[in-house]
Structures are given as structure tokens and as C-alpha cells.
C-alpha positions in Angstrom: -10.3 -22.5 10.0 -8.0 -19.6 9.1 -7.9 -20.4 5.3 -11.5 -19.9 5.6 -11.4 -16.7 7.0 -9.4 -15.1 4.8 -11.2 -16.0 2.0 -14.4 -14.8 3.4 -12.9 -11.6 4.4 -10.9 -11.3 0.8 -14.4 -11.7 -0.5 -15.6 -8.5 1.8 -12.9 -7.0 0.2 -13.7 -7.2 -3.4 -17.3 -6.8 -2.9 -16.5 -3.2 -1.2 -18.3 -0.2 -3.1 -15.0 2.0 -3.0 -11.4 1.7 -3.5 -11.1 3.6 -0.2 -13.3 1.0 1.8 -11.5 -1.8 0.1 -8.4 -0.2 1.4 -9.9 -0.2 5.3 -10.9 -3.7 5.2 -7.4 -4.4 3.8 -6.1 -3.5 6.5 -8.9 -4.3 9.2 -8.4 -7.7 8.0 -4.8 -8.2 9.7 -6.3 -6.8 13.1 -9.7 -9.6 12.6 -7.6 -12.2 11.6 -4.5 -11.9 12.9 -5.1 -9.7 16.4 -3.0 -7.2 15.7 -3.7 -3.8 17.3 -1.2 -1.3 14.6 -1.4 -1.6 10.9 0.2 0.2 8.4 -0.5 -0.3 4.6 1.9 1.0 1.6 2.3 1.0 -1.6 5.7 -0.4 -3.3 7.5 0.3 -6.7 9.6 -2.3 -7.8 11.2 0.6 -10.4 12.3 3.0 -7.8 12.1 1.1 -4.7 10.0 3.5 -3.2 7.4 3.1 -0.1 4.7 5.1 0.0 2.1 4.9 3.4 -1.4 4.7 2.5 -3.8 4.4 5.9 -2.8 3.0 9.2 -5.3 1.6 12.0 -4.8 1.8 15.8 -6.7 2.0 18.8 -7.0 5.6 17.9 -8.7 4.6 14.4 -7.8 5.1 11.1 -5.3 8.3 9.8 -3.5 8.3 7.0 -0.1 7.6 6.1 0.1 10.0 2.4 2.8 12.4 3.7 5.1 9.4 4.3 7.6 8.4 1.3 10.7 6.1 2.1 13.4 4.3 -0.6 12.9 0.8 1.4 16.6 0.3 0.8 17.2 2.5 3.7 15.2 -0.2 5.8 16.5 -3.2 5.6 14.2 -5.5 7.2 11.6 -4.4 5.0 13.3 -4.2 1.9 14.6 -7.8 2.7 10.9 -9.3 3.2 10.4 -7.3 -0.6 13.2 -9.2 -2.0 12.5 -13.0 -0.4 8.9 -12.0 -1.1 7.6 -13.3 2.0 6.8 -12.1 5.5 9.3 -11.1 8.0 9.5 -10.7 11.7 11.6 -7.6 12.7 12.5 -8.0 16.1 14.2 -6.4 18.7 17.6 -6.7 17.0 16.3 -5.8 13.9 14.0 -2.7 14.7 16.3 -0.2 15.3 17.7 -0.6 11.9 13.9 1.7 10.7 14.1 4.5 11.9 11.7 5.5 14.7 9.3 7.8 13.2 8.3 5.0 10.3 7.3 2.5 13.5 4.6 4.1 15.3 6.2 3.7 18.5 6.4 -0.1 18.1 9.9 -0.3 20.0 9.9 -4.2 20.4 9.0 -5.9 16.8 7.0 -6.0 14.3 6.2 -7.5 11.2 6.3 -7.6 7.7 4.2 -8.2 4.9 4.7 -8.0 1.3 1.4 -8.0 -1.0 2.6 -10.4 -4.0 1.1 -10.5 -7.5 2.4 -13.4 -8.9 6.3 -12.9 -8.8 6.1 -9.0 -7.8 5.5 -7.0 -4.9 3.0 -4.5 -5.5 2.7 -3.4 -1.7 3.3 -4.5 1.9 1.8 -4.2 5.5 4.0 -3.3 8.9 1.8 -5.0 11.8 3.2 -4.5 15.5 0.9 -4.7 18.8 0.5 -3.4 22.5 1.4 -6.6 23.6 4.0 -9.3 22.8 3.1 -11.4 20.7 4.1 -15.2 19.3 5.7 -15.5 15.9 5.1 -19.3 14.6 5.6 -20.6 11.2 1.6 -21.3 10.9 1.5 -17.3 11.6 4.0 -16.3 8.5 2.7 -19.0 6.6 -1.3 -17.7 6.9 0.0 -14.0 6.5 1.8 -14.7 3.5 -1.0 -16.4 2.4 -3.4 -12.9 2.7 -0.6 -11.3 1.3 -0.9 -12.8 -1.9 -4.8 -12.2 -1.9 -4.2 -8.6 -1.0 -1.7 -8.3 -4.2 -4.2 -9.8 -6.4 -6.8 -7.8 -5.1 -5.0 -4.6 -5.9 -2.5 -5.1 -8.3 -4.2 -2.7 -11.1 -3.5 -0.1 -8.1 -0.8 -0.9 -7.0 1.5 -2.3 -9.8 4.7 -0.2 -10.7 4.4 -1.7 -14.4 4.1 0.1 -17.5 0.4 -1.0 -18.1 -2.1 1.2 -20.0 -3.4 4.1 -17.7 -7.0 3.7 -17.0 -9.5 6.2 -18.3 -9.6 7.3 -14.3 -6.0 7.8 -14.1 -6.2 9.9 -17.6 -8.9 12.2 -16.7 -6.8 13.2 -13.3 -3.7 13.8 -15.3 -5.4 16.2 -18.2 -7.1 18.1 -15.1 -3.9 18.5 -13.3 -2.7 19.9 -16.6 -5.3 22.4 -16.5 -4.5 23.3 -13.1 -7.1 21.9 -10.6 -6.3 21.1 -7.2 -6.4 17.3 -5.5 -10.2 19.1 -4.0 -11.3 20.7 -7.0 -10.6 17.1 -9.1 -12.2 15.2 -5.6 -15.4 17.1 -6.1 -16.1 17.2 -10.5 -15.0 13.4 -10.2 -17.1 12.8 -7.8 -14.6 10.6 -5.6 -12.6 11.2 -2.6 -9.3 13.2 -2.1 -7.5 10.2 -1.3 -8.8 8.5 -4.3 -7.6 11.2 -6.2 -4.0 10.7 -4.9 -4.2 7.2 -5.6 -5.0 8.0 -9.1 -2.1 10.3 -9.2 0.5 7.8 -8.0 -0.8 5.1 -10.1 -0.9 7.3 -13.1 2.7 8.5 -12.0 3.9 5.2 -11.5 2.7 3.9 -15.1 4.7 6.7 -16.5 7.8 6.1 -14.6 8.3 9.6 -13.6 8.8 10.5 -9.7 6.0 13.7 -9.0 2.9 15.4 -10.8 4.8 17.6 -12.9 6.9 15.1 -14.5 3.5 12.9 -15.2 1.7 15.6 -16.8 4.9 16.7 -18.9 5.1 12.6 -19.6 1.7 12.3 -20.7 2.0 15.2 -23.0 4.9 14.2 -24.5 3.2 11.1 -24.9 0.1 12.4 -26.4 -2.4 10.9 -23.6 -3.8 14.2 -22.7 -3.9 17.1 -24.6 
């Protein structure tokens, strides 16, 4: 059964050695389960109703989605399926209302899924494919469904909530304030680049400021770092 398989591949998940593997099979899980061939996974915050693309898998393989930042109110469709919390199918009559470069070439429809962490939306997933595809209520219901598992899985990560910064998340923001780069924080932390941008939105998104600068100046002011 499907409920099965999500919960043996939500499992996967949380046993993953690193938050960027955890990420992939995030995302690897709406092409195994699902059959999807394009998926896109974002962050979301609920304070400024931003999107922010984390990785997306194709055919071509994974790349990553870091230079793209959207205020999801200038999509509808997807700010809709954030605000009914559930998943949505764009479709042709809807598409054209995101604008091309956020689809991926996906012309026809695609859809929507928010990550959920009890009442708020943490994330969400675009999902299209090469071929056309069958939207049934079973399909929304079972994404919705991973959906919610995805949102528990990362809501420390993910959540635009004014919880306490991790020890992570403060050791990247006093090394930004000395002036290291994303690289030279990646290498003395022993983690990935990417991770380190994580830990940088996270962090920035704790704080409730909108870039690096205003986190460092925020944690300052707020004596976190010195």
C-alpha cells in the first residue's frame, strides 16, 4: 500500500546522515512514490511570504534551486495551496498565472505541495512531468499526506518562528560577523556550502530580518554573538 510507502521512505529520511541527503530523498520520494519526473523543493516563510528554491530533480539530476527567491503572492496557485494548506493542481488555466522561468518548462500543469507542521506551512514541493498525468482525489489525498511528514520532518529547518537559534545557526552568524565567506565557514564547520546557506536562512529567518547583514546586526543587537 501507499501509506506504507511513505512511511518506509519517511523513515529513509530521518535516518539520513546529513541534512543535505535528507533534503534529496525529500524530494526523490515524490519521483518513487508518486512517478513524477520534475521536482522542486522550497522553503516558505509564513512572516514574509517568501519562497525560497532549495534543490530540484530531473532527468538531468539534481541542481540547485538557491538563486531563486519569489513573494508567493505573486503566484497565486501556489500561494493558494499555502493558504488552504493542502495540495493543488495547477493546470493549464492556471499555469500561466507563474511565470515561466519558476516552471521549469512544465507548460501544461503541475502541482502543488505544501509541507505542513501542524497548522503552518513550513515549505512546499512543485511536481510536473514529461507526460500527462491523472489527478485523482486518492493522488492529493496521499501527497498531502507526505506533505505533512515532510513538515514534521523539517520543521526545525524550515520554520519561520521565532524559536531559539541552534548552536549551528549561532556559530555561522558570529563567523559571518568576522567576515568569512559561505566556503571558508563550509570547510572550519566541516559541512557543506549548502548546509551553510541553510544555516544562514534559518538563522535569518528566526531573527525576522530579510539578508546576512541585517542577521548579524540583529544578533548583535541582541547579544547572541559578540
Amino acid at each position: 500500500m501507499l501509506s506504507t510507502a511513505i512511511k518506509k521512505q519517511i523513515h529513509t529520511i530521518e535516518s539520513a546522515r546529513s541534512h543535505d541527503e535528507k533534503q534529496i530523498l525529500a524530494v526523490r520520494g515524490f519521483m518513487d512514490l508518486f512517478q513524477f519526473s520534475r521536482v522542486g523543493l522550497y522553503f516558505y516563510s509564513p512572516l514574509s511570504k517568501i519562497g525560497e528554491g532549495i534543490l530540484r530533480i530531473d532527468k538531468q539530476g539534481v541542481s540547485s534551486l538557491r538563486e531563486w527567491r519569489e513573494d508567493v503572492r505573486n503566484m497565486p496557485p501556489i500561494y493558494t495551496a499555502i493558504q488552504e494548506r493542502k495540495p493543488k493542481h495547477v493546470d493549464s488555466q492556471l499555469i500561466h498565472q507563474i511565470p515561466e522561468k519558476f516552471t521549469n518548462g512544465i507548460k501544461t500543469e503541475l502541482l502543488v505541495v505544501p509541507l505542513i507542521h501542524v497548522s503552518h506551512v513550513v515549505g512546499y514541493a512543485c511536481m510536473g512531468s514529461t507526460d500527462t498525468f491523472t489527478v485523482r482525489d486518492n493522488l492529493l489525498y496521499s501527497l498531502g499526506i507526505y506533505g505533512q511528514h515532510l513538515g514534521q520532518v523539517f520543521k526545525d529547518d524550515y520554520s519561520g518562528d521565532s524559536k531559539k537559534l541552534s548552536k549551528r545557526e549561532i556559530e555561522v552568524l558570529q563567523k559571518m560577523s568576522w567576515g568569512e565567506s559561505t566556503k571558508e565557514m563550509a570547510v572550519t564547520l566541516g559541512i557543506s556550502e549548502f548546509t551553510v546557506q541553510d544555516y544562514v536562512r534559518s538563522a535569518n529567518r528566526k531573527l525576522g530580518v530579510l539578508n546576512r547583514v541585517q542577521g548579524v546586526a540583529e544578533a548583535l543587537r541582541r547579544r547572541i554573538i559578540q
